[in-house]
C-alpha positions in Angstrom: 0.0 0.0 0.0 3.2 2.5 0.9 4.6 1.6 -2.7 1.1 2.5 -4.0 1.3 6.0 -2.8 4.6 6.9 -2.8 4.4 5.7 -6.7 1.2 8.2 -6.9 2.9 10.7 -5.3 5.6 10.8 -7.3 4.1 10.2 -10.9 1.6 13.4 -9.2 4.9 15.7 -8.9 6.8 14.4 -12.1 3.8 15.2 -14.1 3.0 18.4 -12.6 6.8 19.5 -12.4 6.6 18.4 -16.5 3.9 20.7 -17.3 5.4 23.6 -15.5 8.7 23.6 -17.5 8.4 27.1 -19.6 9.0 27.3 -23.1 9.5 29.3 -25.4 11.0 30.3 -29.4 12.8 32.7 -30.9 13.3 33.4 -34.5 17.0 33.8 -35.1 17.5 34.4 -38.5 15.0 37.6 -38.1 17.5 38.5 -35.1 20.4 38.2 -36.8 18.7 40.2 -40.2 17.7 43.3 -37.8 21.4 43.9 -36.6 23.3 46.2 -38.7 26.8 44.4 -38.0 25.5 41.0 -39.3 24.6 43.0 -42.3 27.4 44.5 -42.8 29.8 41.3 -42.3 27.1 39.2 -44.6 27.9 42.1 -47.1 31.5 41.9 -46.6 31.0 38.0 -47.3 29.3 38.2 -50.6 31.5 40.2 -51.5 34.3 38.6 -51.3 32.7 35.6 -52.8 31.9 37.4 -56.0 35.3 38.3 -56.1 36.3 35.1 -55.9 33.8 33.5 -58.0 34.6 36.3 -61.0 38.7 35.1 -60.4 37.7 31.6 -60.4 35.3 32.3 -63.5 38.1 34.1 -65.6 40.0 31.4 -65.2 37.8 28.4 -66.6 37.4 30.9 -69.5 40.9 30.7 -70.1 41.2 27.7 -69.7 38.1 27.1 -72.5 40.4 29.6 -74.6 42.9 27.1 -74.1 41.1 24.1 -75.4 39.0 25.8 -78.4 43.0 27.0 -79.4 43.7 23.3 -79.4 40.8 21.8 -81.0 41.6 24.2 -84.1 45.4 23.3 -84.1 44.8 19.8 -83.4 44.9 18.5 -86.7 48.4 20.4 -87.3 49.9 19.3 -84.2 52.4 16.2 -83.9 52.3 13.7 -80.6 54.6 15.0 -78.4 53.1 18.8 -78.8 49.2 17.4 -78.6 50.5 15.7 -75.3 52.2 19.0 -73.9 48.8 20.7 -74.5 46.4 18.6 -72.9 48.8 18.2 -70.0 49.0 22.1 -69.8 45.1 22.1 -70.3 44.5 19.3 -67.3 47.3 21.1 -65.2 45.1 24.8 -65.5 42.0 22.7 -64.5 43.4 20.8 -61.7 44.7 24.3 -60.3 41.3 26.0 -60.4 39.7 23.1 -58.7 42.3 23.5 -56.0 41.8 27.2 -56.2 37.9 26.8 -55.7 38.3 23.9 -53.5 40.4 26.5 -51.1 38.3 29.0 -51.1 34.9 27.4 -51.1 35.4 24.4 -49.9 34.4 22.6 -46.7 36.8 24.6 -44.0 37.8 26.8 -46.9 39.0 30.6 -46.9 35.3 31.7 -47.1 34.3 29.9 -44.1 37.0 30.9 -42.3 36.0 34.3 -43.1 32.3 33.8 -41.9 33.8 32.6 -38.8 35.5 35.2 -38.0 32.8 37.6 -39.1 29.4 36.1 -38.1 30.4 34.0 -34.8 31.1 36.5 -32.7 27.8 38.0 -32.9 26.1 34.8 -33.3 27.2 34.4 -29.7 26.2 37.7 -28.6 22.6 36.4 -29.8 23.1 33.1 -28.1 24.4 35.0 -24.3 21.4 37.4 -25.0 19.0 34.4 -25.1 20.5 32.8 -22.1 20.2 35.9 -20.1 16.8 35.9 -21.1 16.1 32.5 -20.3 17.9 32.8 -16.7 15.8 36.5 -16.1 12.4 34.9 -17.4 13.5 31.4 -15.4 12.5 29.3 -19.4 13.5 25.6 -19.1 13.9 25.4 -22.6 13.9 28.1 -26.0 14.3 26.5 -29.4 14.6 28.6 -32.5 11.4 29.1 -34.5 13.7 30.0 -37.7 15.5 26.1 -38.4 11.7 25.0 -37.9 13.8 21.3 -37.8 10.9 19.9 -35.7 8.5 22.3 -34.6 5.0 22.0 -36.4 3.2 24.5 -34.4 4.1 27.7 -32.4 1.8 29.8 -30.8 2.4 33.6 -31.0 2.6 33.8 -27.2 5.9 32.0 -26.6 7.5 34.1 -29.2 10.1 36.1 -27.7 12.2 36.8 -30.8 11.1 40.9 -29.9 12.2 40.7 -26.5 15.6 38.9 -27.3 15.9 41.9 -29.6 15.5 44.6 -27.4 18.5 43.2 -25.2 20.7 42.7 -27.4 20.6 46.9 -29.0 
């Protein structure tokens, strides 16, 4: 009869200690979109990528100037000079595959960059929504933006505006 109760008791609290958890979402991306220093440092990183896209860019043209000069001057050529050109041809290719692989690829010069740029104040959204969550005493906040999950959210557990207002 004791374990009766006491396993009563305790379902009673666990459940009622479950359904007083607070939660709440925030929309990140639109936090991130109103601060004028993520705008600027996502400026500075399209920039930079079109800078790098119009090097890269110039380069496979070259490289297609390259191999239409060929094509016409194939039937003139002799074996050992049609062998020098296609190696010089594969050689310019392999290069800007390294060259884009180094600057877009996975841990490449433009991530890097982001990091640099975009982390720090990612963080300074992140601290801002603990301190909010420690001041409002929320058990949990997920972010209404990456939607990974979340079918529903009513409007009044949004506190993307409030997370705002600390951070300016």
């Amino acid at each position: 009869m004791k374990k009766l109760l006491f396993i009563l008791l305790f379902g009673g609290f666990t459940s009622f200690a479950a359904n007083a958890q607070r939660v709440a979402v925030v929309e990140i991306t639109r936090i991130l979109e109103s601060m004028d220093d993520y705008k600027k440092a996502q400026t500075q990183l399209d920039e930079q990528s079109a800078t790098w896209r119009q090097e890269i860019n110039g380069e496979l043209d070259k490289i297609k100037g390259l191999y239409n000069k060929y094509q016409a001057e194939l039937p003139l050529m002799n074996e050992e000079t049609r062998k020098k050109r296609e190696e010089e041809i594969t050689n310019r290719e392999k290069q800007v595959r390294d060259l884009q692989r180094e600057r877009f690829g996975e841990n490449g010069q433009i991530y890097k960059k982001q990091q640099d740029l975009i982390k720090p104040i990612q963080d300074r959204v992140y601290k801002a929504i603990d301190n909010y969550a420690a001041e409002r005493g929320y058990d949990l906040i997920l972010d209404k933006s990456s939607a990974s999950g979340i079918l529903f959210v009513n409007s009044n557990i949004d506190k993307t505006d409030d997370v705002m207002k600390k951070i300016k």
